[in-house]
FIVEX-96493 format. One record per residue: residue in one letter; x, y, z of N, C-alpha, C, CB in turn. Coordinates in steps of 0.02 Angstrom, whole numbers, plus 50000, padded with zeros to 5 digits. Glycine has a CB too. Example, Ala and Ser with C-alpha at 12.3 -4.5 7.8 and 13.67 -1.06 7.14 Angstrom:
a506604971650390506154977550390506604983550390505654977650452;s506424988850354506844994750357506455000250394507044997050286;
//
This chain:
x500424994150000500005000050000500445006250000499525000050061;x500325011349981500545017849969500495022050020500245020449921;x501175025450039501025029950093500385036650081501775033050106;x500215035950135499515043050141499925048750085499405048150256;x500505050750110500915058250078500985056349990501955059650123;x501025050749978501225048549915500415046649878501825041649925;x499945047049894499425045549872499075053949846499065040849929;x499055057149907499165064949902499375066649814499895067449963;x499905066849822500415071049757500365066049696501395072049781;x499845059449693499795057149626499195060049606499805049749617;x498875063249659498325065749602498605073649568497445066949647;x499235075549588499315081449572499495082749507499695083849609;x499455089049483499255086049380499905086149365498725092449307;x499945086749301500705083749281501225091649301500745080749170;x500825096849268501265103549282501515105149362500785110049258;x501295100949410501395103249490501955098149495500675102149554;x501835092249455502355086749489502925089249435502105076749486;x502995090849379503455095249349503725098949407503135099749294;x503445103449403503995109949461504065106649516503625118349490;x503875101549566503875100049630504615096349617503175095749661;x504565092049558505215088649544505885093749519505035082949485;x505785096849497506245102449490506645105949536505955106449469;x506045106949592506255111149647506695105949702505535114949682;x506695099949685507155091549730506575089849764507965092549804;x506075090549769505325085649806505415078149785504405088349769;x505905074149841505955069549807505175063949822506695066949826;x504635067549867504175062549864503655062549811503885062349922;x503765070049744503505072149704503905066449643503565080149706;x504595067549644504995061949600504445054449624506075061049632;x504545051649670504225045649662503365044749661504495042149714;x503175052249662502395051449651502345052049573501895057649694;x503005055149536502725055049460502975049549424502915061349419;x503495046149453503745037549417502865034549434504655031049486;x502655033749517502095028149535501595031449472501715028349634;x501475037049449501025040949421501105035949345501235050249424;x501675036049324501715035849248502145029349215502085042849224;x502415024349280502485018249283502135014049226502305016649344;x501745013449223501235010449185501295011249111500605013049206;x501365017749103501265019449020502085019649008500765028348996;x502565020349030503115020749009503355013448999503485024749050;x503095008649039503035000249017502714997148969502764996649061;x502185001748962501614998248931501704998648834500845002648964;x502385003448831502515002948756502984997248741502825009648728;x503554993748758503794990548735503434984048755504374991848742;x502974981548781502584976448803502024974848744502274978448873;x501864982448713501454983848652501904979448585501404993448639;x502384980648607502854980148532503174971948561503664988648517;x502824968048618503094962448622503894960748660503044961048556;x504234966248651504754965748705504564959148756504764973348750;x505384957348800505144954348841505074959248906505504948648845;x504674956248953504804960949022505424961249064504334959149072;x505844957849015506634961249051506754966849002507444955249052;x506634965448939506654972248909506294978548923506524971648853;x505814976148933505304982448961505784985149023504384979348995;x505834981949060506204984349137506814988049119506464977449191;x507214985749060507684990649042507784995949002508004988549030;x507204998048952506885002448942506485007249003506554999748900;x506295003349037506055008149109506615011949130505805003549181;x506935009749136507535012749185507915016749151508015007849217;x507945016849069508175020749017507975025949010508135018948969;x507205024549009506735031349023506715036649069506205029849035;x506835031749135506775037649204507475041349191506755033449301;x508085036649186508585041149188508765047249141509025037549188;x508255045249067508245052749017507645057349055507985051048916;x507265055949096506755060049122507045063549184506105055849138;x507605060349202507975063049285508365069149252508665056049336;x508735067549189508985072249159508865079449102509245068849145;x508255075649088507965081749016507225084349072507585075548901;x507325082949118506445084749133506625095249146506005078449245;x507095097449163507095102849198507075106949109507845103649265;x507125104749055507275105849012506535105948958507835101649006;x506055102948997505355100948966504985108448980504925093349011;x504895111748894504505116148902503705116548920504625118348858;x503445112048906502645110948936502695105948960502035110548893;x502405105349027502395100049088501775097149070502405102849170;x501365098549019500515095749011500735090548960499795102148975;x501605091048928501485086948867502055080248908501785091748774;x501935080748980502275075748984502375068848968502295075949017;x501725067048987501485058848957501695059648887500535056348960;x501495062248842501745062148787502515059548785501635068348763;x502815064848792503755064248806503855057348823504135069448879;x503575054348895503605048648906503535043748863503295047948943;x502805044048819502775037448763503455038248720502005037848702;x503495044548687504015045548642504675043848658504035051548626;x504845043648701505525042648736505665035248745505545046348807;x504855030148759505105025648766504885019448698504945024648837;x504735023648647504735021348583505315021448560504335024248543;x505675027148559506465027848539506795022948576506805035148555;x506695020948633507215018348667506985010248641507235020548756;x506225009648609506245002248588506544999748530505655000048582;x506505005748484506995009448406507735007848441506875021148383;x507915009148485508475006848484508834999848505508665010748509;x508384998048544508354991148558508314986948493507764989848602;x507854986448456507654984248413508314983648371507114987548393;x508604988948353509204989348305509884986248331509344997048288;x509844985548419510344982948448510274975948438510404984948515;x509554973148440509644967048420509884964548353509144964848430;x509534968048305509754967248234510664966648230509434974548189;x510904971248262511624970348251511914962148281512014977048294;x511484959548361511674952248349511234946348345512064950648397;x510734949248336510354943748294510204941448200509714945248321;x510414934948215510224933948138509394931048105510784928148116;x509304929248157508594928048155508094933148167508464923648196;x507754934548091507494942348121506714939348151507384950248042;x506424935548134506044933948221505964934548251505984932248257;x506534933648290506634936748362506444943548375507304936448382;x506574948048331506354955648333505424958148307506974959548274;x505234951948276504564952948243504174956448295504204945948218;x503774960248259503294963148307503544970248325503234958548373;x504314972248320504464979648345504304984948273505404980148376;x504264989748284504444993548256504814993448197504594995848288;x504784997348121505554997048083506095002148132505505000747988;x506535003248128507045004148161507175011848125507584997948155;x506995018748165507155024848143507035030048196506805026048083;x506885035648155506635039948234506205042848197507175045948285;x505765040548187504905042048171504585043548221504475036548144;x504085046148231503725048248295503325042348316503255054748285;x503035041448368502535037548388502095034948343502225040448429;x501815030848302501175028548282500815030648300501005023848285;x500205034748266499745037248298499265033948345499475039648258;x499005025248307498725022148332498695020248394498765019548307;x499535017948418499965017648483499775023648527500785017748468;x499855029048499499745035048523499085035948564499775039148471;x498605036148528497895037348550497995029948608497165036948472;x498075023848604497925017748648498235018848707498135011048621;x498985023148699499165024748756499005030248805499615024648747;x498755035548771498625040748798497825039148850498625046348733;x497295035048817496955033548834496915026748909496775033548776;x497565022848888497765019348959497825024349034498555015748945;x498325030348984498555033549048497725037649060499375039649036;x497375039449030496565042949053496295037849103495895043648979;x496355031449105496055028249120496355028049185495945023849081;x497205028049199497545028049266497555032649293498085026549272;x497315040749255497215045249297496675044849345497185050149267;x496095043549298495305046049327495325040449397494455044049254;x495695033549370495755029349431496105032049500496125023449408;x496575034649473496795038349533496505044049567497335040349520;x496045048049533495755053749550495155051449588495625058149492;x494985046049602494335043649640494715045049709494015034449623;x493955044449735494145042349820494555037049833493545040049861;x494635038049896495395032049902494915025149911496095033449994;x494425025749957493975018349951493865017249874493125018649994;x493865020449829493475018149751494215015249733493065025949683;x494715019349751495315017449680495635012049707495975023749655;x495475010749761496025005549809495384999549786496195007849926;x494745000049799494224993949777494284994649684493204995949816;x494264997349670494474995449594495104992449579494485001349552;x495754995149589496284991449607496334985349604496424992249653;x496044982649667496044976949698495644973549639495744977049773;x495024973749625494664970149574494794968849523494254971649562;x495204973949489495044973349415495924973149399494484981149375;x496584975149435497174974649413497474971249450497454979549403;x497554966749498497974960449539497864954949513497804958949612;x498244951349501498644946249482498704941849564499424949649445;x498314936349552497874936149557497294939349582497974933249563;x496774939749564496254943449587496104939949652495664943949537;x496044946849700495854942949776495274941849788496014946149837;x495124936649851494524935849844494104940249897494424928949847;x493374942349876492874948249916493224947149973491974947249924;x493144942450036493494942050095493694946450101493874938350106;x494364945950091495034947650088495154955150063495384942550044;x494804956350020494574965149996494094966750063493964966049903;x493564967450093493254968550139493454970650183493034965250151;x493954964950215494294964750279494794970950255494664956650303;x495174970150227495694976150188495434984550177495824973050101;x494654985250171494274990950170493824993050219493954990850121;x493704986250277493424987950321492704987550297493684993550343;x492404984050244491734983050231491614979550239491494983550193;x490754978350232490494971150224490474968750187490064969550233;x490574962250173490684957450091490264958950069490694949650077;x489624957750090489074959050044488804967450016488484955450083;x489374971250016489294977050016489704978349962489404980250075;x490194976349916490814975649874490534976849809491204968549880;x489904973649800489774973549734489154981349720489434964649717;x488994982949776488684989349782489064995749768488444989849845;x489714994849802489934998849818490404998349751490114998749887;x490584992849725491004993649672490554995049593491474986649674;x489884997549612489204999249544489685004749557488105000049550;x489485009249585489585014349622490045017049601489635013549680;x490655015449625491465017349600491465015549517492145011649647;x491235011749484491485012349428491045015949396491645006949401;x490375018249414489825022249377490395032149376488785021749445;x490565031649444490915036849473491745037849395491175033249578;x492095031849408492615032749354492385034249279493015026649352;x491765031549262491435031649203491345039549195490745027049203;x491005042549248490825048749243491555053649222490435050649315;x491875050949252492655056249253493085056949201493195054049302;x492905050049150493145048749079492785050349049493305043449056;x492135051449044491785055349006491965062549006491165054449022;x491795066249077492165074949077492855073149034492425078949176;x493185068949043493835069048995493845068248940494255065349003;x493425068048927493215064748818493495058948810493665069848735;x493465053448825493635046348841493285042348802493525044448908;x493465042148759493135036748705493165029248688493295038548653;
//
């Protein structure tokens, strides 16, 4: 579970965690990795990578974001920067393999190998993941922590075990979770969420 202070500063929009990180807030630095975790993974996983690749593309990413972020003229186009950054970094992967792989197979599924911009297609699917991890986050903490639990764990836990964890009644989970997702529905709609 997430500290109280760190739950705080993920709902904060991208332009606050911009300057907060700027200014050395290092609980702003790890509220905008927990913030954007997701979509900065979620491109080379698109393109089939393995998840050791993904993980090293992660870490490729944060460290060009530790370094170019003070340098980012609009803090609203961050997510953006993020996909883009970690498309290039699959563009380069991709070409690293080519140099020792002979089996191009192994690479099927990436990208051709250049510095083209994002796919639009990619584009819109990702931008719309991250809509979807905002508005989740922007709920009440009972909605985003019971959505959470339901719909993204590996394995999915069982009501019990969510209950006891929220302090509800079991038979109250599926009420309460109409509820919360009628609530996220509403918030992607104000967002133009298609």
């Amino acid at each position: 579970m997430k500290p109280e202070s760190l739950v705080r500063e993920l709902a904060w929009t991208s332009e606050r965690l911009v300057r907060e990180c700027c200014a050395g807030n290092q609980l702003a630095w790890a509220a905008l990795i927990e913030k954007y975790k997701n979509l900065i993974f979620s491109v080379p996983i698109k393109y089939g990578l393995s998840r050791e690749d993904a993980a090293d593309i992660f870490q490729s990413v944060c460290l060009d974001l530790l370094s170019d972020l003070p340098r980012l003229r609009e803090p609203r186009a961050l997510p953006k920067w993020l996909m883009q950054a970690s498309y290039h970094n699959c563009l380069r992967a991709k070409n690293q393999r080519l140099e020792f792989v002979d089996d191009l197979e192994a690479v099927e599924g990436l990208p051709e190998g250049s510095s083209k911009d994002l796919p639009d297609e990619l584009l819109i699917q990702l931008q719309q993941g991250q809509m979807v991890r905002d508005a989740i986050a922007a709920l009440p903490s009972r909605c985003n922590r019971l959505i959470i639990f339901l719909l993204f764990e590996e394995p999915p836990r069982p009501y019990q075990e969510i209950a006891k964890q929220l302090k509800l009644a079991t038979g109250s989970i599926g009420f309460i979770r109409a509820r919360c997702l009628k609530l996220l529905r509403q918030k992607l709609e104000k967002e133009g969420f298609k």
